[in-house]
Steps between C-alpha positions, in 0.01 A plus 500: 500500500664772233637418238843563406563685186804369291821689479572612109796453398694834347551505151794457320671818434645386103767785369452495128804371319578725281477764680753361725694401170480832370364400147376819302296304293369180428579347137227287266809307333577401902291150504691304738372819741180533354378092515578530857240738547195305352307212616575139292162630363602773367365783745735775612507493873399788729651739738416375792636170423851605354589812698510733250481839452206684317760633262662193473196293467366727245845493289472092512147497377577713186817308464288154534264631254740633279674191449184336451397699193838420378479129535795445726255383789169292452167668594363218673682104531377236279444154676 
């Protein structure tokens, strides 16, 4: 008997939001924004998991690490 071979499912087509927003550029002072783009730990999230943009994604990790070097957002969460 042959086995059947298990339909994938399609990925999710994501539409990064700022494109779609329209925002030129993405502000360090912003943290609201920019804590909603890390992990609880502390990591910034990728890509594939937002929907970003490679421009966009690039302009939030210099703006994430940019506001870490100027102690408005922590490195890494202390327990």
């Amino acid at each position: 008997m042959a086995k059947r071979r298990k339909k994938r499912k399609s990925p999710v087509k994501h539409v990064c939001r700022f494109c779609a927003a329209g925002v030129e550029r993405i502000d360090y002072k912003d943290i609201p924004t920019l804590q909603k783009l890390t992990t609880p730990q502390g990591k910034i999230l990728g890509r594939k998991r937002m929907g970003h943009c490679n421009k966009h994604q690039k302009m939030i990790k210099r703006a994430i690490k940019r506001a870490r070097i100027m102690a408005l957002m922590p490195f890494v969460k202390l327990y």
